[in-house]
N, C-alpha and C positions, 0 to 999 in steps of 0.2 A: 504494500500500500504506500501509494504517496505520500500521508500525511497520517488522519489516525487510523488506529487500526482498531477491530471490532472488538467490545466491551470486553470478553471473556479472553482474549490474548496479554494481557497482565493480569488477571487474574491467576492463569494457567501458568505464565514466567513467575510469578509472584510465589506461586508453591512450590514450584521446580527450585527457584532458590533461594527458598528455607527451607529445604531439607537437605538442601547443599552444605547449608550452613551449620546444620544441624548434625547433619553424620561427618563434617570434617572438619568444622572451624575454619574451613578456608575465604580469603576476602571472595567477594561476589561481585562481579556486575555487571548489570545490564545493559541491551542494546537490543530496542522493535524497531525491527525495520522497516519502510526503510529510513524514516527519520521521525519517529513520533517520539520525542525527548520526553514529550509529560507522563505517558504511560507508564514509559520506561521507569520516569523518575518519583514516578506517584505506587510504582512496583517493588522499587529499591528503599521508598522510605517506609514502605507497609512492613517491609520483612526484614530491616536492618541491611540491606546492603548498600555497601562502600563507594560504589562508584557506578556513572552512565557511561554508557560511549553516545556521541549522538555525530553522526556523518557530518552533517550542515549544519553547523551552532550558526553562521553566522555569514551574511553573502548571499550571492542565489547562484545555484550550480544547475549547468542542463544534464539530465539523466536520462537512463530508461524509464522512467514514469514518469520524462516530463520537467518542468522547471523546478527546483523547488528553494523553498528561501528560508534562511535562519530564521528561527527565530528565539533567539538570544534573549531579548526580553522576557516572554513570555514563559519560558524554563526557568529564568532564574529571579521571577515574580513568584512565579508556584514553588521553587524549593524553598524561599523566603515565608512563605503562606505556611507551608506544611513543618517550617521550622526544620529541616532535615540536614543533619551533614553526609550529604550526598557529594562526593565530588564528582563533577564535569568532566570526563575527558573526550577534548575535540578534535576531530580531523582538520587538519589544515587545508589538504590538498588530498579529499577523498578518492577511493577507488571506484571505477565504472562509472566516471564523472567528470564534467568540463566546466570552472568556472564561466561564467556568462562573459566577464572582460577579466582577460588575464593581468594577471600583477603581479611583481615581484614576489615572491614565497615566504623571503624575510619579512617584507609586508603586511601580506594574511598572518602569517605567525604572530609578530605584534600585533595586530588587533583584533586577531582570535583571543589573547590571551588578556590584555589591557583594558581591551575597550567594549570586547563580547563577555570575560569575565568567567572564561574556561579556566581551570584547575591546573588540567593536563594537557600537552599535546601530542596528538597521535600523525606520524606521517608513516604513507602508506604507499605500496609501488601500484600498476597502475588498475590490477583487477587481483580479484580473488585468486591468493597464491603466489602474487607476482612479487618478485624481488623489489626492494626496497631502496633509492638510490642514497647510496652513503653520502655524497657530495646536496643532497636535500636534508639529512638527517642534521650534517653539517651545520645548514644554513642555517637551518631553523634553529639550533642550538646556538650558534650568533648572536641571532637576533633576539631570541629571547633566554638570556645563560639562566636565569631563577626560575624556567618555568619544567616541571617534569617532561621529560622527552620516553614517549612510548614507539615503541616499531610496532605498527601494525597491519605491517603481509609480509609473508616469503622468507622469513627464515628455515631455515635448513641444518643439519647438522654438518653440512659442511662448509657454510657460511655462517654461522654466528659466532666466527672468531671474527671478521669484518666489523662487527654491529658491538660485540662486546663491550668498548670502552664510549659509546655514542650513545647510548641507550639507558636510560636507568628501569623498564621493563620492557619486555615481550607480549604481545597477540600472537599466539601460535595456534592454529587449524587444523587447514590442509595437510601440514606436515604429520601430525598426527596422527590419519587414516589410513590404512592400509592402501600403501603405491598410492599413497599421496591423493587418494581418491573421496574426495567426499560422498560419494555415494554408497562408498564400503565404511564399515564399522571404525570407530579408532581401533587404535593398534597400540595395547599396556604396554610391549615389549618398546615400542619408540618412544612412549610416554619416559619410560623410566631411562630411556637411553638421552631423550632431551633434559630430563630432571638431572642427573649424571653430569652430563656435558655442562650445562648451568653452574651447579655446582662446587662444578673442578673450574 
């Protein structure tokens, strides 16, 4: 969906992770796709989880479903409303997506983070799966050195020596699934070999 999605879709994410939370202690967070930030964030403050991702905090990017536009405001009106320490983390320069007028990266960075009022930022390569340009990971770290820098596509176990010292977390997927297939189940055995390599 473009915008929001139907009632019972955070409902359903909403219990999926509290019981995430529940059988591991581990942080949580969400992301409805393809950009409905409130759900998300109305999901994450029901159930105690840590953090959103939201594609488009801020900007209007052309996609497959279409234009669609931050909105920054209205997210971080409603985390104020609900009183929630949810943190933000925003894509800068999302994947299967084309700002309307391009602009420098450093640019979006700063006022994703300054002026839209994100947490975190996530840069990402340019579709589901795809490598991540270290020379953008760069910039963006630049421009904004105080803001969290998340990778979010395309790490590999044989590229996240690349990404190591760039990065203070990972999105990890695709990599996960058996041959790399998200239509096949994940895979414990890469689970624990990504968890390993982290690690060490």
């Amino acid at each position: 969906r473009k915008d929001r999605v139907d009632p019972h879709v955070p409902t359903v994410i909403g219990l999926i992770a509290h019981q995430i939370r529940q059988e591991t202690g581990l942080i949580v967070g969400i992301n409805i796709l393809r950009n409905d930030a409130c759900s998300a964030l109305g999901a994450a403050a029901a159930v105690g989880g840590d953090f959103i991702r939201v594609n488009i905090h801020s900007g209007a990017t052309l996609t497959d479903q279409g234009v669609i536009e931050g909105q920054a405001d209205e997210t971080l009106r409603y985390r104020q409303a609900l009183n929630a320490s949810v943190a933000i983390a925003a894509d800068i320069d999302v994947k299967h997506a084309r700002a309307l007028v391009e602009r420098p990266l450093s640019e979006v960075a700063q006022e994703t983070y300054h002026r839209a009022g994100a947490d975190i930022l996530i840069v990402s390569g340019t579709g589901t799966g795809s490598a991540t340009s270290v020379e953008d990971l760069t910039t963006a770290r630049e421009a904004v050195p105080q803001a969290p820098l998340w990778l979010g596509s395309g790490l590999t176990l044989e590229n996240i020596s690349h990404y190591m010292n760039l990065c203070d977390a990972f999105i990890v997927g695709t990599a996960l699934h058996q041959h790399s297939d998200l239509s096949k189940p994940l895979d414990g055995d890469q689970v624990k070999r990504f968890k390993d390599a982290l690690e060490s």
